[in-house]
C-alpha positions as CSV (number, residue, x, y, z in Angstrom):
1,X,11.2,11.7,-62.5
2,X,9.8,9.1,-59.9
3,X,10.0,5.6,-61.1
4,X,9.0,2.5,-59.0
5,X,10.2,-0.6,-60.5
6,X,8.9,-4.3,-58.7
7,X,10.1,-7.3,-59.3
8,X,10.4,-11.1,-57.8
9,X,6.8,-11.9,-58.8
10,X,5.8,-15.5,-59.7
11,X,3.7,-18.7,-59.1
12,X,4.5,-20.5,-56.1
13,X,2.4,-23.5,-54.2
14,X,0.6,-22.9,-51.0
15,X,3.2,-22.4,-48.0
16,X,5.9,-21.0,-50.6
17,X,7.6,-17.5,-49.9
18,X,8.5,-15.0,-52.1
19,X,10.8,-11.7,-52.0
20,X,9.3,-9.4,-53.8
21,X,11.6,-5.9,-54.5
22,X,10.9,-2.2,-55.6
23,X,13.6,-0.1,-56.8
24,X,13.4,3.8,-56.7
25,X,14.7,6.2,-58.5
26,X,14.2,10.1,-58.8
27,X,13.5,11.2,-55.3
28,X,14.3,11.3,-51.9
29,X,14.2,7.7,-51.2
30,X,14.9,7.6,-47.2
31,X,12.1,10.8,-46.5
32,X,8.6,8.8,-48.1
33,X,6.8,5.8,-46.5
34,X,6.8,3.3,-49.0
35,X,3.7,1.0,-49.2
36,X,3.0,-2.6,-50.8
37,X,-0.5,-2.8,-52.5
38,X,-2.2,-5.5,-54.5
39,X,-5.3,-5.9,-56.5
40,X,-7.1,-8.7,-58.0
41,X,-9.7,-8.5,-61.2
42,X,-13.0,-6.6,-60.0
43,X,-11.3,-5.5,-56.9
44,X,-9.8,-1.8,-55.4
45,X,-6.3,-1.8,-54.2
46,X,-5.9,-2.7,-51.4
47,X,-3.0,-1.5,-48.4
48,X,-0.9,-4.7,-47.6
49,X,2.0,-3.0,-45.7
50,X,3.9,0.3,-45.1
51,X,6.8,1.5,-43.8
52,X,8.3,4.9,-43.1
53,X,12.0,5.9,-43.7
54,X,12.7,4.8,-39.8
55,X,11.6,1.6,-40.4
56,X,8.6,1.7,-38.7
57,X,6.5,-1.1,-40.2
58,X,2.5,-1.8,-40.2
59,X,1.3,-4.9,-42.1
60,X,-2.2,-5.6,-42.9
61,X,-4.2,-7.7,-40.0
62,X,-4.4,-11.1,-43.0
63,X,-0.9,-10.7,-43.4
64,X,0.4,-10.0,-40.2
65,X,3.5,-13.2,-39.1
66,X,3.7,-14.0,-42.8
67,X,4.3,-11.2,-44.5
68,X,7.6,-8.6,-43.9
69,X,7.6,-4.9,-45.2
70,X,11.5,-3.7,-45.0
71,X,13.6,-1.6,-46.7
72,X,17.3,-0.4,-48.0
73,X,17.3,3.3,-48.2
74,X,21.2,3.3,-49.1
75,X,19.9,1.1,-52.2
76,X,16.7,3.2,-53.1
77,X,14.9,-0.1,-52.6
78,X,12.1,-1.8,-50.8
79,X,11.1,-5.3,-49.9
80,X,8.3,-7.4,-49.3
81,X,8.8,-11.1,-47.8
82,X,6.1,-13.1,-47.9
83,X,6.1,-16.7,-46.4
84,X,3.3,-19.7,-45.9
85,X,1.7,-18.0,-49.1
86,X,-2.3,-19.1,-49.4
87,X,-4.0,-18.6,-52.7
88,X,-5.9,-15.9,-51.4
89,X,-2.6,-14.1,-51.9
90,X,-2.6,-14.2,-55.9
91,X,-3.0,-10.7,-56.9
92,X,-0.8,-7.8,-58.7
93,X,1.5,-6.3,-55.9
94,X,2.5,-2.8,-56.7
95,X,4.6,-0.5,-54.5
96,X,3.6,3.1,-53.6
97,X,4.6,6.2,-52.9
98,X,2.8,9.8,-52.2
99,X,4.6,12.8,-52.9
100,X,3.3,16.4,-53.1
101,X,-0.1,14.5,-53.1
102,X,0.5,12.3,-55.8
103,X,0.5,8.7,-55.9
104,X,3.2,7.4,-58.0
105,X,2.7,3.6,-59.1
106,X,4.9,0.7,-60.0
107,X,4.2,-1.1,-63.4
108,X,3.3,-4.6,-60.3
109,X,4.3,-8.0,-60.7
110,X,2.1,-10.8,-60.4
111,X,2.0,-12.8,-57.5
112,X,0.3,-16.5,-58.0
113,X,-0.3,-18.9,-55.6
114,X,-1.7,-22.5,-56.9
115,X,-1.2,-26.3,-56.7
C-alpha cells in the first residue's frame, strides 16, 4: 500500500532552515509528482511546492528563493529545504501524492517558527 512518511519538522527562530523529508513506499516512486502542502488551524491546505519525476520544480510565489522542492527517486524520497524561515511559515507540512485519483497523505510534521 502507499505510505508517505515526513519527517525533519521542528521549531526554529526566524531566518532558520529546515530539511524537511518524505519517504515513499508502495508505488512507483519516480512516475508521480510529489507535492509539499501545509495547513494551519482554521485553514485549507494549501500547495507550497511540486515536483514531477524529471525534476521539474514549481514553488509557491511566498516561497519562491527560500524554499527548495527536490527529490531522490533511487531513495523513494522527497525533500523540502526551507531557509530564512518567517513565522508565517509555522504550519503542518504534509507531502502528497495523487494516484488513480486519489490523494494519499503523510501523517505531517510540524513546522514552528518563533523567537
Amino acid at each position: 500500500q502507499v505510505q508517505l512518511v515526513e519527517s525533519g519538522g521542528g521549531l526554529v527562530q526566524p531566518g532558520e532552515s529546515l530539511r524537511l523529508s518524505c519517504v515513499a513506499s508502495g508505488f512507483n516512486f519516480n512516475g508521480y509528482i510529489l507535492n509539499w502542502y501545509r495547513q494551519t488551524p482554521g485553514k485549507e491546505r494549501e500547495l507550497v511546492a511540486s515536483i514531477t519525476g524529471t525534476g521539474h520544480a514549481n514553488h509557491k510565489d511566498s516561497v519562491k528563493g527560500r524554499f527548495t522542492i527536490s527529490r531522490d527517486n533511487a531513495k523513494s524520497t522527497a525533500y523540502l529545504q526551507m531557509n530564512s524561515l518567517k513565522p508565517e511559515d509555522t504550519a503542518i507540512y504534509y507531502c502528497n501524492i495523487v494516484r488513480l485519483g486519489v490523494n494519499y497523505w503523510g501523517q505531517g510534521t510540524q513546522v514552528t517558527v518563533s523567537s
